[in-house]
C-alpha positions in Angstrom: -53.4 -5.1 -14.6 -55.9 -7.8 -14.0 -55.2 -10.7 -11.4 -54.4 -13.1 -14.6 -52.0 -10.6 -15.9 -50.1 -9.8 -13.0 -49.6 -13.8 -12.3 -48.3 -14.3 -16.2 -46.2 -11.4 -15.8 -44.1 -12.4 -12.6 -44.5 -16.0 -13.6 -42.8 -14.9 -17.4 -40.0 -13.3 -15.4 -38.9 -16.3 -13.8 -36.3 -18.7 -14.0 -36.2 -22.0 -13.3 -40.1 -22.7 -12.7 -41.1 -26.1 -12.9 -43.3 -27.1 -15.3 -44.8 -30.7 -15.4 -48.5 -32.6 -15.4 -48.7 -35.6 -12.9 -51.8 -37.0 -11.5 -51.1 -36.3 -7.6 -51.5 -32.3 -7.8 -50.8 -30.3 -4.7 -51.6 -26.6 -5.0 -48.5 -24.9 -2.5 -49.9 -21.8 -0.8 -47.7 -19.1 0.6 -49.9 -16.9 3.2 -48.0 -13.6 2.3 -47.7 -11.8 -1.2 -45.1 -13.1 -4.0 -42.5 -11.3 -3.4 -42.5 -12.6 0.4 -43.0 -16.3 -0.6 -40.4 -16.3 -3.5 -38.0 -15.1 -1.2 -38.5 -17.9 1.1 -35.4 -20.3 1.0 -38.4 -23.1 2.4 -41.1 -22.2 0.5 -39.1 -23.0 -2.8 -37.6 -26.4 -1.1 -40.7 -27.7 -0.5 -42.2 -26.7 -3.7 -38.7 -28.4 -5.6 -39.0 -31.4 -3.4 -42.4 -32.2 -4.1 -42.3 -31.9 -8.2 -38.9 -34.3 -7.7 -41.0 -37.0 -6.5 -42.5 -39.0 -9.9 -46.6 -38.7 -10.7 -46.6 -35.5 -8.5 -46.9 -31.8 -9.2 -46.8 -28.7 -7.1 -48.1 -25.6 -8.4 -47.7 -22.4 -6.1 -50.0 -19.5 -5.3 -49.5 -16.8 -2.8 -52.3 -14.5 -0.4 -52.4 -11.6 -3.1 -51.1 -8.4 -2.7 -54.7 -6.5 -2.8 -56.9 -9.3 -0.9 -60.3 -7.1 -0.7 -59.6 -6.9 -4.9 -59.3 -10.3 -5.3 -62.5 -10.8 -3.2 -64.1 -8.7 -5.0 -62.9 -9.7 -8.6 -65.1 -13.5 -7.7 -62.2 -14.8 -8.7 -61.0 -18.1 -7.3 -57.8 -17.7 -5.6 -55.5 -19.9 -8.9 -51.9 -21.6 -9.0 -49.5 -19.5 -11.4 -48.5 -22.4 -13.6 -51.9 -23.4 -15.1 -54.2 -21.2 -13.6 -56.4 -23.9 -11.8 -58.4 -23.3 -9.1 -56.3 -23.4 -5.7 -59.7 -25.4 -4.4 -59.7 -28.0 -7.2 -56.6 -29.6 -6.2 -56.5 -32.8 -3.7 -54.0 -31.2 -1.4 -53.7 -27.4 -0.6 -50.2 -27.3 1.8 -49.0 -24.3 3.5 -45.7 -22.8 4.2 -46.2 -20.4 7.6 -43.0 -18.5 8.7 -44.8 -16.6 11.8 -48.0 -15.9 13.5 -49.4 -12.7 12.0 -49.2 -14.9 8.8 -52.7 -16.8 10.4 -54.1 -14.3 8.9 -53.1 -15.2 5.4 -54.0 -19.0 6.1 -57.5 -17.9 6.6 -57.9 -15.5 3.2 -56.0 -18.1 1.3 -58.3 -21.2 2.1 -61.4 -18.5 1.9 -60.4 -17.1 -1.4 -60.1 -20.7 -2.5 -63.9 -21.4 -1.5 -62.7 -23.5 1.3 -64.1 -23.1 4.7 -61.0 -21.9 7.1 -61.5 -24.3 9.9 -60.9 -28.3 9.5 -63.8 -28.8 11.4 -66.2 -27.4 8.9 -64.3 -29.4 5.9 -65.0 -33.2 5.2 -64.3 -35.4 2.5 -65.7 -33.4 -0.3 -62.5 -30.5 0.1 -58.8 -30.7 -0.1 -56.5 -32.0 2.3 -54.8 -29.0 4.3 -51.6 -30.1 5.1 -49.5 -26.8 6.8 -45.9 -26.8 7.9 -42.7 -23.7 8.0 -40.8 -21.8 10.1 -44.1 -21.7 12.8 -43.3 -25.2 13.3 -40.2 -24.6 15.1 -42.3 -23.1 18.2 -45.6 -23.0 19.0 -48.2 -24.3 15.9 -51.3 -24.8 18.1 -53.0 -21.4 17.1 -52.3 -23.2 13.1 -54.0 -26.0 14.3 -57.7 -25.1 13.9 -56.8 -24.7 10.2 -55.0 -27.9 9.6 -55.7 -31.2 9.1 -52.2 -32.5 9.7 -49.1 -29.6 10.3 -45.4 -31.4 9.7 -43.3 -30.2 12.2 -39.6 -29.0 12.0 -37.9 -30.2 8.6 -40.2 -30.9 6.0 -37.6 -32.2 3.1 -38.3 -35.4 3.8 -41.6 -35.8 5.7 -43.6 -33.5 2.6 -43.7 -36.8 0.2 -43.8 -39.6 2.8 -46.9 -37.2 4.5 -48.3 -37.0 0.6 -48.1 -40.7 -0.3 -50.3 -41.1 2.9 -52.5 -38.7 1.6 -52.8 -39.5 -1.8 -53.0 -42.8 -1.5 -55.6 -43.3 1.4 -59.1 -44.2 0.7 -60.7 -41.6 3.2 -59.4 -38.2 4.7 -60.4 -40.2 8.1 -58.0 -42.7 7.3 -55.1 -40.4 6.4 -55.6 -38.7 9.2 -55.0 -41.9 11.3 -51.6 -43.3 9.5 -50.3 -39.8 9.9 -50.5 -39.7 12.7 -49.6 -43.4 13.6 -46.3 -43.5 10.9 -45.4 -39.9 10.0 -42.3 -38.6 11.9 -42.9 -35.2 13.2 -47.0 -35.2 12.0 -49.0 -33.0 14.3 -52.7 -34.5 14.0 -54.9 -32.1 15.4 -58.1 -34.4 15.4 -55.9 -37.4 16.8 -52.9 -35.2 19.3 -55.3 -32.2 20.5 -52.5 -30.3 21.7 -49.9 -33.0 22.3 -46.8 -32.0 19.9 -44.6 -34.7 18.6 -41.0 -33.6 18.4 -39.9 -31.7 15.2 -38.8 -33.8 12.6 -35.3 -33.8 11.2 -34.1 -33.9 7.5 -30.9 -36.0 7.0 -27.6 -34.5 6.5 -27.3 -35.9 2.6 -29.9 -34.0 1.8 -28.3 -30.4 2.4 -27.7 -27.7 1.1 -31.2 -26.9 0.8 -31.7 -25.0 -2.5 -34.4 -22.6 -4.4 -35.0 -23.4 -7.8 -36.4 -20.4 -9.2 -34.7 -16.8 -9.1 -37.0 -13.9 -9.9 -36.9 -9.9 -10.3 -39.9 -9.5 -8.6 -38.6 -10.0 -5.2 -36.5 -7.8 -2.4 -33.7 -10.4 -3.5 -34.0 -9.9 -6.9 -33.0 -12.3 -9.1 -30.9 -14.2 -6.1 -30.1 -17.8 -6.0 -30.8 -18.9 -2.7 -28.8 -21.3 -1.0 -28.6 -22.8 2.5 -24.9 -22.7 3.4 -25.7 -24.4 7.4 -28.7 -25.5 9.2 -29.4 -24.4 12.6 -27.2 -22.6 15.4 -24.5 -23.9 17.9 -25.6 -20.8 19.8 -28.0 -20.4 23.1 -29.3 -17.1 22.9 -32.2 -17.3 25.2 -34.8 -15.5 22.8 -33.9 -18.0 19.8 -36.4 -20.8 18.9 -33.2 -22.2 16.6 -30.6 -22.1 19.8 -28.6 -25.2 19.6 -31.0 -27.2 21.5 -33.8 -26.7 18.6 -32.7 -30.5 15.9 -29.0 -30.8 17.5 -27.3 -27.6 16.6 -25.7 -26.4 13.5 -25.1 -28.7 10.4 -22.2 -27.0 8.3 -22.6 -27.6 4.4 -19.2 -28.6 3.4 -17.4 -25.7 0.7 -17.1 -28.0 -2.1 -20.8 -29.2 -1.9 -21.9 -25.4 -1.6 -20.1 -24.4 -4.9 -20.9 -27.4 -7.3 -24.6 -26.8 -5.9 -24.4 -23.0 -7.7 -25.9 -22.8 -11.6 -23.3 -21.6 -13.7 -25.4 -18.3 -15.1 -26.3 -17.3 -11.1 -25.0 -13.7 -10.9 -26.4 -12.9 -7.0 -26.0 -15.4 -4.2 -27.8 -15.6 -1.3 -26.2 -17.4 1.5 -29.2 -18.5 3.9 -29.4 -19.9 7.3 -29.6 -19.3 11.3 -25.8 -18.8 11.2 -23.9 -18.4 8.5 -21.6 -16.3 9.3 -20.6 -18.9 11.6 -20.0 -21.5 9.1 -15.7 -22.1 9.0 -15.2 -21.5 5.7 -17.5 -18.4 5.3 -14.5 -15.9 4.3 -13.0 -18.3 1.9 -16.9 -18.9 0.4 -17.7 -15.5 -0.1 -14.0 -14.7 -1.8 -14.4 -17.4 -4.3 -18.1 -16.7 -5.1 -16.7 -12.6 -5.5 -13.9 -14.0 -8.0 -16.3 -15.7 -9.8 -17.7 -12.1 -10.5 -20.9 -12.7 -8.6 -22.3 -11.0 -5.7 -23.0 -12.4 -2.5 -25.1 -11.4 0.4 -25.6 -13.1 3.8 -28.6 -13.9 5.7 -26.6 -13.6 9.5 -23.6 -11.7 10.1 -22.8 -12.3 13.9 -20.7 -9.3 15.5 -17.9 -11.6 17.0 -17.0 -13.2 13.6 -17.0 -10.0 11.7 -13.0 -9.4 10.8 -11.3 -7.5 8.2 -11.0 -10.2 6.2 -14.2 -10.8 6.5 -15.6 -7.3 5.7 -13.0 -7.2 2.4 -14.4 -10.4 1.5 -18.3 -8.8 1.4 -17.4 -5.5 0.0 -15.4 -7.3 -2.7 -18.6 -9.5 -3.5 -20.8 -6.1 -3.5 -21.5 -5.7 0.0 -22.6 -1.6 0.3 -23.5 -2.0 4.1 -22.9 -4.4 7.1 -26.1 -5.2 8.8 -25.8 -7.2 12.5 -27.5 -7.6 15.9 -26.9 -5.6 18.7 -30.4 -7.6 20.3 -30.4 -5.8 23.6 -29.9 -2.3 24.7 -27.3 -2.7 27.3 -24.5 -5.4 28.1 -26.1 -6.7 31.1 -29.0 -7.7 29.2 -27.0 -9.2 26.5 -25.3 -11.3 29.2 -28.6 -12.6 30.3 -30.2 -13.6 27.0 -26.2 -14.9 26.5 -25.5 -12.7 23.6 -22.1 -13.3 23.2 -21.6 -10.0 21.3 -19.7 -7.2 23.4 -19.4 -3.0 22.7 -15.7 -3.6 21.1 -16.8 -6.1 18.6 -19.2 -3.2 17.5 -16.7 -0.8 18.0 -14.7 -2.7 15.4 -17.1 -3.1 13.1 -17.7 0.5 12.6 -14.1 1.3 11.7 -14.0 -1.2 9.5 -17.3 -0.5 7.5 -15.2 3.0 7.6 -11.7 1.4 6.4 -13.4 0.0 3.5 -15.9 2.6 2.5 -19.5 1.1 3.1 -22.0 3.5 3.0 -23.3 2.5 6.5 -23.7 0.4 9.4 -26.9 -1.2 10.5 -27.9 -3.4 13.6 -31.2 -5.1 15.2 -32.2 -4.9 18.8 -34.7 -5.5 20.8 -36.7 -3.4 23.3 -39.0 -5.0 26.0 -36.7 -7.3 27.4 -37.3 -8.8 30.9 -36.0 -6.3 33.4 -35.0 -3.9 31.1 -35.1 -0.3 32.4 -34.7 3.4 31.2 -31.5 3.0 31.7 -30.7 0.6 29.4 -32.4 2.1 26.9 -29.8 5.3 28.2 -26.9 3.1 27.7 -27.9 2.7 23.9 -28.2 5.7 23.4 -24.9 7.0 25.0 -23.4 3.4 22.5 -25.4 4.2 19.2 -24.2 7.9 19.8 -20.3 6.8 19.8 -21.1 4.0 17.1 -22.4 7.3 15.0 -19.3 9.0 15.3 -17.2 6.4 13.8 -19.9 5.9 11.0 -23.2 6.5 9.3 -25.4 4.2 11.6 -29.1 2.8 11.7 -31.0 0.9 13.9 -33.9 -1.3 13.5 -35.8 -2.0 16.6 -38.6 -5.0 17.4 -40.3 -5.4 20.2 -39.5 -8.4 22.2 -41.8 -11.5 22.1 -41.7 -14.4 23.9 -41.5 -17.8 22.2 -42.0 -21.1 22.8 -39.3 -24.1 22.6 -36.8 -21.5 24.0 -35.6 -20.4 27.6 -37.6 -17.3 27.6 -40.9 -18.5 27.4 -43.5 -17.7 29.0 -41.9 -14.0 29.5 -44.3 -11.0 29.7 -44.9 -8.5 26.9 -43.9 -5.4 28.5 -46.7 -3.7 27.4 -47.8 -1.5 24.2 -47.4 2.0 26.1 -43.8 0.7 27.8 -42.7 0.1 24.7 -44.2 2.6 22.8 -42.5 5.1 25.4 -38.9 3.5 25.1 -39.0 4.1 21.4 -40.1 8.1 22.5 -37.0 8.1 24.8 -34.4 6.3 22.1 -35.6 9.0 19.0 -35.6 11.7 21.3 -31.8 10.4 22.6 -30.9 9.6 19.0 -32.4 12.5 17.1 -30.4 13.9 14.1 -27.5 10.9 14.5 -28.6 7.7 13.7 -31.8 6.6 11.4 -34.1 4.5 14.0 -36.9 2.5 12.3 -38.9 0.8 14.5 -42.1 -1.9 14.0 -44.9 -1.7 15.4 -46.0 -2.2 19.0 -49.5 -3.1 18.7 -48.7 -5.5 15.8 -45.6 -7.0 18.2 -48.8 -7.8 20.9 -50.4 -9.9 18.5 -48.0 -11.8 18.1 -47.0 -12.2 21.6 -50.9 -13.6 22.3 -50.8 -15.7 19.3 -46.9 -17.3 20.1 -48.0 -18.0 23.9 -51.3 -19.3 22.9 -53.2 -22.2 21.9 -55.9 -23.3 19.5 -58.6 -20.7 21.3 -56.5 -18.1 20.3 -56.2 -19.2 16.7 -59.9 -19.4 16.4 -59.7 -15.8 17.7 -57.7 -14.4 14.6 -60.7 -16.1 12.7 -63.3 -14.0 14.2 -60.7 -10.7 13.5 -60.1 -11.1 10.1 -64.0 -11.3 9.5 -64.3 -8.0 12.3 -61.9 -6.2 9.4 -58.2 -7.5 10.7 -57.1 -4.1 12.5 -55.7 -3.7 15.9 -58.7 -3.8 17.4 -60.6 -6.6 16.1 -57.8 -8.7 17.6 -58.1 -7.2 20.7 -61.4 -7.2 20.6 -61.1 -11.0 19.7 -58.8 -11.8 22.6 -60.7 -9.9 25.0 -63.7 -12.5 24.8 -61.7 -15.7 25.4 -61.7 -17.6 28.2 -58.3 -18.6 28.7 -56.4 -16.7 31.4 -53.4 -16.3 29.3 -55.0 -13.8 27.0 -57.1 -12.3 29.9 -53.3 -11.5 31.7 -52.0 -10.3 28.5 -54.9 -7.8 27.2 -54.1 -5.9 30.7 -50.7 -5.2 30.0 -51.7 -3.1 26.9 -53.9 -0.9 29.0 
């Protein structure tokens, strides 16, 4: 299927896609394929915010899924509701959820016949504006990219940002009242690496809510809806721990359930903690007697209940999936993880009691001070967690983010975690499914969250050295900045 195609075939699958002509056009980028961006709860915010606002349309495009075929093709990376040129459009804005996605700014603005860096654009190209998820900790390795990057909550700030923008005379004088007048607006050209605190969207304007449900996602044909914002929580890994916009804002039930269309069959609750929100349990047990299905985005091990766990499996729940986060209890004490082995314990019997097909957690490996023998304590737990109940566990390696307590933490290393993973299959073997990502990939992202704009420009210079492992290391290695110098020896 040809690049046109596929675009008028997700695109015809789609309900709820805004379609409008307005003068002020903004072509809305997503750095990852489709099926990742239309699955982002932001993404479809920002794109419903911005066509609410009169004489202004967003149309989105995404990095596509075969990015050496697009090349390839000459085709000019297009929006899927007309078709026009991504580069043709005033402003090209960016949604970025987490480093690795760098990447995917670069091929976007380069399949577009931009050049990647703002320092090589002038008033002839589109205004890059970026903002998402990134925001929330470190956007400095972004910044070489951008010409502004709204930080934190964008609900608001995307259309006061744009009528800047729009209606400035020069991209030299946007730049200035955006900086001047825009809450949360990191300038690049005007801050260097001075961040202005993250912006925050006002209460009235939650639940945030995606306008468009598609097939041609993981959450297939889900309506997505954002039943809290934030996290009363301090776990010290977290960039959305209590301290990140004042906690957790709880979406009132009443306001949650006139917000659902009438014909949405799946829900999608979204949000740092919604298993946390009060009225959860009576939520999901109206939405299930409504006949629709309902999953969660968080399910925190402390709030999971029986009534809870009838509530999910009466709303079409077929597994529980929760955080374990560290591999012992004294670590989970000291990244104050409330969660404790009998709240796990629990869980398994009742994913037993009421017939799921299985149990699945997240944890982390790499942790400060961890040892072999928390990793042996793990195994000794998932091996009595897998007696109660089919089990799996999904393992990350820990990195170290900014805007939270553990910052500035070492990555333990690509062969110390590579070996912990060895020592957990060989301890789990045969009783509980262990899928693990990468650690190589999990150094990346370690450089890019710790570093600054030299380290952005770095991913630059990988993705034209082919974008493996080793162009980035090959990248990092010729910096100057100590903190990459100090972090390439810890993967030898």
């Amino acid at each position: 299927m040809d690049l046109r195609a596929l675009a008028r075939s997700r695109l015809a699958a789609e309900r709820g896609t805004i379609r409008k002509d307005a003068p002020d056009r903004v072509a809305l980028c997503y750095p990852s394929p489709y099926n990742v961006g239309m699955s982002s709860l932001g993404f479809q915010t920002i794109y419903r915010e911005i066509n609410a606002r009169a004489g202004r349309v967003a149309e989105r495009a995404f990095l596509p899924d075969d990015v050496p075929a697009q090349r390839a093709s000459r085709v000019p990376l297009f929006t899927y509701e007309t078709e026009r040129p991504v580069g043709d459009h005033r402003v090209v804005a960016l949604s970025v959820a987490y480093e690795i996605e760098i990447s995917g700014v670069i091929d976007v603005l380069e399949l577009s016949g931009l050049p990647p860096l703002a320092a090589d654009r002038d008033e002839r190209h589109p205004f890059v504006l970026c903002g998402g998820p990134l925001t929330n900790s470190n956007p400095l390795p972004l910044a070489p990219f951008a010409d502004a990057i709204l930080m934190g909550e964008a609900d608001e700030t995307v259309n006061l940002a744009l009528d800047v923008i729009f209606s400035a005379s020069s991209k030299t004088e946007a730049l200035a009242i955006l900086a001047r007048e825009v809450p949360g607006c990191f300038v690049p050209a005007h801050h260097g690496e001075e961040l202005p605190q993250i912006a925050q969207a006002d209460n009235d304007r939650l639940p945030a809510w995606a306008p468009i449900r598609t097939p041609n996602t993981e959450l297939s044909d889900m309506f997505l809806l954002e039943a809290e914002r934030g996290c009363s929580r301090g776990c010290q890994y977290c960039v959305m721990r209590r301290s990140t916009n004042g906690g957790m804002r709880i979406v009132p039930l009443e306001k949650l359930l006139a917000t659902i269309p009438d014909d949405a069959r799946k829900i999608g609750l979204v949000g740092a903690a919604v298993s946390d929100h009060p009225k959860i349990v009576e939520l999901v047990n109206t939405l299930a007697d409504q006949g629709r299905q309902v999953s969660l985005s968080s399910l925190r091990p402390d709030r999971l209940n029986d009534a809870f766990i009838g509530a999910l499996k009466k709303a079409g729940a077929r597994a529980i999936t929760t955080a374990l986060d560290a591999s012992s209890q004294r670590l989970r004490d000291r990244i104050d993880r409330k969660a404790k082995e009998k709240h796990f314990l629990k869980i398994a019997e009742l994913v037993k009691a009421h017939s799921l097909h299985h149990l699945k957690v997240y944890m982390m490996v790499g942790l400060p001070d961890e040892t072999d023998a928390d990793i042996d304590e793990l195994i000794r737990f998932a091996t009595e967690l897998s007696r109660i109940h089919p089990l799996a566990i999904g393992v990350s390696p820990f990195v170290a983010k900014r805007n939270t307590p553990l910052d500035g933490s070492p990555f333990a290393g690509i062969d110390v975690v590579d070996d912990r993973l060895d020592r957990l299959r060989r301890g789990l073997a045969g009783r509980v499914d262990l899928r693990a990502t990468s650690a190589r990939w999990a150094f990346i992202e370690y450089v890019l969250a710790q570093g600054s704009l030299a380290e952005g420009r770095a991913v630059l210079d990988a993705v034209h050295a082919g974008g493996n492992f080793s162009a980035y290391k090959k990248a990092f290695a010729a910096l100057p900045a100590a903190r990459s110098r100090r972090a390439l020896r810890i993967v030898a």
